[in-house]
N, C-alpha and C positions, 0 to 999 in steps of 0.2 A: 451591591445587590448580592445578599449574602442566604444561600439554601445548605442548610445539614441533615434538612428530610431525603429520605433514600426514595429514588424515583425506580418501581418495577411494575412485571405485569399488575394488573390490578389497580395500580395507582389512579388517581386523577390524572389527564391531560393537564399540563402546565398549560400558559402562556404563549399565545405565540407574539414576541418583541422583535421584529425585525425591523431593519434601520432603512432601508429601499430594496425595492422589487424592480427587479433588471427586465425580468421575461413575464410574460402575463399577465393576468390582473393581481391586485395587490390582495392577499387575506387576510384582514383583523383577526378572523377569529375560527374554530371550529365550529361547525352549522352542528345542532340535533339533527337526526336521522344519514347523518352521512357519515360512510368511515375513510378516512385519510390515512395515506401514509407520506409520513414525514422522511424524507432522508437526508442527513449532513453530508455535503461534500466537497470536493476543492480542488481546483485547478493543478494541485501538485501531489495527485493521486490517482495514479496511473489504473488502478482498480476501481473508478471513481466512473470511468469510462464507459466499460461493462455496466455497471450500476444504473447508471442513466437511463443507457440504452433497454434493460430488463423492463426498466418503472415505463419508459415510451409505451412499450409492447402489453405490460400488464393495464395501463391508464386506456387504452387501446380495449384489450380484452376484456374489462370490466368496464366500458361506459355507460352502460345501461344498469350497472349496479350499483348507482348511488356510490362507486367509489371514486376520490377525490385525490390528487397525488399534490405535492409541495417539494419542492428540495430546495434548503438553506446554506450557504456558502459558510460559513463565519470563521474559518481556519486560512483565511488568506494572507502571505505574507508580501508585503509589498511597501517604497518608499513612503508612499502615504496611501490613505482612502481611495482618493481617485484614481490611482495607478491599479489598486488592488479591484476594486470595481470594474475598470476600461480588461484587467485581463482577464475579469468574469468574463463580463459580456464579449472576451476574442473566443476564449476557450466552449464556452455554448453554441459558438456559432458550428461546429462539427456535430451538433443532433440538428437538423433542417426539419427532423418530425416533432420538436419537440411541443410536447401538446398541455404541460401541465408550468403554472407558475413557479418562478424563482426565484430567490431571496438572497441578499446579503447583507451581513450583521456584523459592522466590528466595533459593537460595541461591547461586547461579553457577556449581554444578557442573555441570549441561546445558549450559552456554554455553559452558562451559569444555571439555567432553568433545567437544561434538559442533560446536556454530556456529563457533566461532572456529578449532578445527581446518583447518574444511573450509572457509573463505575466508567462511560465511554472515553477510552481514548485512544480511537483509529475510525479513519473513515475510510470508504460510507458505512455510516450506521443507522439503519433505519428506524421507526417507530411506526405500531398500527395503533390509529385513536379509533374505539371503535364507537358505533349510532351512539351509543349513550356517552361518550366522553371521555371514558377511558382507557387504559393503555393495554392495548389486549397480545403484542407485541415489542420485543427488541431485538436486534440483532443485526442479520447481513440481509441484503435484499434477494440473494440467490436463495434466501428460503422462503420467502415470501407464497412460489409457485406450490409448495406444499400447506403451507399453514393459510392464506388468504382464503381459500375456500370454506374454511370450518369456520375463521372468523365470519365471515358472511351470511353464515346460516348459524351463528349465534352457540356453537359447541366447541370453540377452542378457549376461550381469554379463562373458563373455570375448571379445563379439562386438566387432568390427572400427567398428559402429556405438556399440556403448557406449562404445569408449576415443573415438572422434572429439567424441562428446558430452561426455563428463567433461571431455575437452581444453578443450572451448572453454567449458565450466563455467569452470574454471580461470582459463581465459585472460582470463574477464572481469570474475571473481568475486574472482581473486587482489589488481588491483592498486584495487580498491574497498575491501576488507578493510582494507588498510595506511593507503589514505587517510582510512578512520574513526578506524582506530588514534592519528592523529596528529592528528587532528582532538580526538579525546574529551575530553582535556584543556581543550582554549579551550572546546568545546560547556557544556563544566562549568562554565566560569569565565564565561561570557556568560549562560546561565540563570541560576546564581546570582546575578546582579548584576542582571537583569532583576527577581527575585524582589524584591528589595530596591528596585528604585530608584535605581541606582548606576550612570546614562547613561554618566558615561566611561568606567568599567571595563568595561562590554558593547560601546562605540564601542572601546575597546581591542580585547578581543576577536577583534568583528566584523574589523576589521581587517586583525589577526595570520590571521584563518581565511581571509580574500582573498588576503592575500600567499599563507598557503600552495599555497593551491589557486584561483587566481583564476579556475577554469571551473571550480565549485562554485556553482550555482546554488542551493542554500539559504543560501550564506551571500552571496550578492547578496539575496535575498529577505529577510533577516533585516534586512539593513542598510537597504532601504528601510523594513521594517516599525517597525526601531527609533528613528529620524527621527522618523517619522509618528506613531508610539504611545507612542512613550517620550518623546523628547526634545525631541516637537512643533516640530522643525524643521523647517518647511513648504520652505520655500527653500531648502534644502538636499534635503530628500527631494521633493523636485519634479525638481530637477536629478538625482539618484539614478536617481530613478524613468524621467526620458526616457532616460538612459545605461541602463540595464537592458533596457527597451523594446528601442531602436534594436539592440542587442547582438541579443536575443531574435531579431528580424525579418533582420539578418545572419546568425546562426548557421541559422535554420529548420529547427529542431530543436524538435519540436513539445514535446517538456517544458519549455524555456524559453519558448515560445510560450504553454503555458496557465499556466505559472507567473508568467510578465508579468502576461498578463490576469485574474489573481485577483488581485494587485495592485491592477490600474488600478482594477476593477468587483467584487468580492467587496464586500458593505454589513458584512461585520463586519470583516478583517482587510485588506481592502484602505486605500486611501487617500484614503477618501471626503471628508475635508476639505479635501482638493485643491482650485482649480478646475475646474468641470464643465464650461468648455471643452476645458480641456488633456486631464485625465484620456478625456475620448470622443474626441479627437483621436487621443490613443495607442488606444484600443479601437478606432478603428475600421480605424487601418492595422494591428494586429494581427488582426483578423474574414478584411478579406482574406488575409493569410498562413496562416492554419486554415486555410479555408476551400480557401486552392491547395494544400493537401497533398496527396501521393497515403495518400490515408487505407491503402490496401491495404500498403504499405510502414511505416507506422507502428506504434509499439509501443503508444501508447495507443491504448484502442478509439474507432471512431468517435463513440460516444455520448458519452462523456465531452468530445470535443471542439464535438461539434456543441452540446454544452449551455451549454460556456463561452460560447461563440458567441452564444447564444439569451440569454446572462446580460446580456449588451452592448447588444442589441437591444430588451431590456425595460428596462433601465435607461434608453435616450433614446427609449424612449415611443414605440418600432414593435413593437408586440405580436403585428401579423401574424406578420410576419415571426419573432418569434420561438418562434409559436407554431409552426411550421412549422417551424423547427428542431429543436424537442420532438417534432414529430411523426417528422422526419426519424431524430432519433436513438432510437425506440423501432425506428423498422421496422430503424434497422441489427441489432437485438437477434436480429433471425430470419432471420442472415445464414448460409451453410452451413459458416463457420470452426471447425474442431472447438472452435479454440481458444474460443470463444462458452459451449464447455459448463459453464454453473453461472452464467458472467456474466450473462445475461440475470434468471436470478431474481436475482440479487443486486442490479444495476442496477433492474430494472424499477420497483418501488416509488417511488421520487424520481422517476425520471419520469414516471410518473402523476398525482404529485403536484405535480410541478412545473406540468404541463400545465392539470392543475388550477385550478391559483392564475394560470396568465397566459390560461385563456381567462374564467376567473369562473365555472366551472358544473360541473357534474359531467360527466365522460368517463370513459368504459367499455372498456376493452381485453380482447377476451374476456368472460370470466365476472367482470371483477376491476372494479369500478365504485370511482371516489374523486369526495372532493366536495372542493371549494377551501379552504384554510384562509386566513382574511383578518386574520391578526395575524404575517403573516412579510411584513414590508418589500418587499423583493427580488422577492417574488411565487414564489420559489423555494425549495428544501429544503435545509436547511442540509447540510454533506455534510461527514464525518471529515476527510477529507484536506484541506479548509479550516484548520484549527486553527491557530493562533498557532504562525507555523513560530521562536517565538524559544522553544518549549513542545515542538518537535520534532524525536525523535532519527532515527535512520536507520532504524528498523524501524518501516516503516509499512504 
């Protein structure tokens, strides 16, 4: 099933090929007069969650406007079909509202019709098809609450605002798409060998994926992690790891920034058998560099970084301070950024939890009381986006 037509605003609706419908009734097809929004999403995307929960509330808010919600699985990794299906359907069972059908596809027709068309590759990503069929949106569904409106009264999909949008979709989506494309191959031949045990062929690899792209910060991260986990090369992934670091703190680019310090301080995938001089050496010139960012110009949310932060400071045994980080990052939670809407319940949990486990006691935010759990190390909530990035693809 082979597409080289470029899928954007304006296009036709593809196809919808889905392989079984887990939740609701099944959709052949797009109805005339109705606008749907499509969203891709997956069980092992922790921002997926939010996502859900905005379309419950917008499928909600819109039911009397002829608008229509779907969301389609098809990035599931699992031993077979069935495994991947049975953890659709565990991981949906946590929206109890959920009011709109569900799909799962692993057969690559979705992927093929609609993500790789349109440059996609991270979920959730949405699509609006609008009454006459076609695509009057792409993007993240936190934008939905601004652009849904105009699609509905028929002045967005040809407005001067939606081509400048789609543009710089494009512009930033186009040359990510290519470098996964070229990427997928070695990503393939480095897990596989990771599965097995087969250090040089993943040190190949890792490698070949630097040359390619050597400001590919997963595949700097892979290469520290496979040193340290694979090939137990301390000395080697020591020197990795301060090269990475130093890189991070020049660049000041806060994804290489919390990408380092999962590294240095994460207790499961980071590089705990290091020396714990070195390693809080590098955490702590990275704490300061977070810490100067102008958080308001950053694409991660604050909370996310103030947590790394707080991970550093409970690891060398200043629990004030990082308790206070935890506190720091729940109040950003009820910050007035549209963009916040859905993150904070999605966020908030972990850190409660987390708050929990580094003051020792039970804390109540609102109505929502948590008590400490004292069998996680760290003192902290283990979090998806952790995972064994030699275990992870681009759709997170």
């Amino acid at each position: 099933m082979e597409s080289n037509k470029i899928l954007s605003v304006e296009s036709r609706a593809p196809a919808l090929e889905v392989r079984d419908w887990v939740r609701g009734e099944a959709l052949a097809s797009f109805q005339p007069g109705k606008l749907y929004i499509l969203e891709f999403c997956g069980t092992s995307c922790d921002s997926c969650v939010g996502a859900m929960r905005d379309l419950i509330e917008l499928k909600e808010t819109y039911k009397g406007s002829g608008v229509e919600v779907v969301a389609v699985a098809a990035h599931e990794r699992a031993a077979s079909a069935d495994e991947a299906r049975s953890n659709l359907v565990a991981w949906l069972a946590q929206f109890p509202q959920l009011n709109f059908p569900v799909g799962f596809d692993d057969t690559g027709a979705m992927d093929t019709l609609w993500m790789e068309p349109s440059f996609s590759i991270v979920i959730p990503r949405v699509f609006v098809i609008d009454r006459d069929g076609y695509i009057a949106f792409i993007g993240k569904a936190g934008k939905l609450h601004d652009v849904l409106p105009q699609v509905l009264d028929g002045t967005w999909r040809t407005s001067a605002q939606a081509e400048a949008a789609e543009r710089e979709r494009i512009a930033e989506d186009e040359p990510k798409a290519r470098k996964q494309a070229l990427n997928k191959p070695i990503r393939e031949k480095f897990t596989a060998a990771c599965e097995i045990g087969d250090w040089k062929t993943a040190l190949a690899a890792v490698e070949e994926g630097i040359a390619l792209d050597p400001n590919d910060r997963d595949w700097r991260a892979s290469h520290v992690y496979l040193l340290h986990h694979g090939m137990r090369d301390m000395e080697t992934g020591l020197a990795v790891l301060w090269q990475f670091v130093r890189e991070a703190i020049d660049r000041g680019d806060e994804h290489w920034l919390v990408t380092a310090m999962i590294q240095v301080i994460d207790p499961e995938i980071g590089c705990a058998n290091l020396p714990s001089a070195e390693r809080f050496a590098m955490g702590e010139a990275l704490s300061e560099h977070i810490l100067a960012l102008d958080f308001a110009q950053c694409n991660l949310p604050a909370s996310e970084l103030f947590q790394e932060v707080a991970r550093y400071y409970h690891a060398i045994g200043n629990k004030d301070r990082a308790v206070e980080l935890i506190e720091l990052a729940l109040k950003s939670l009820d910050g007035p950024d549209p963009d916040m809407h859905g993150l904070k319940e999605d966020l908030q949990p972990d850190l409660l939890q987390t708050l929990a486990n580094y003051k020792g006691e039970e804390v109540c935010y609102g109505d929502v009381c948590v008590v400490p759990r004292t069998n996680i190390s760290s003192g902290a909530t283990p979090k998806a986006e952790l995972e064994n990035p030699a275990e992870r693809g681009a759709l997170e």
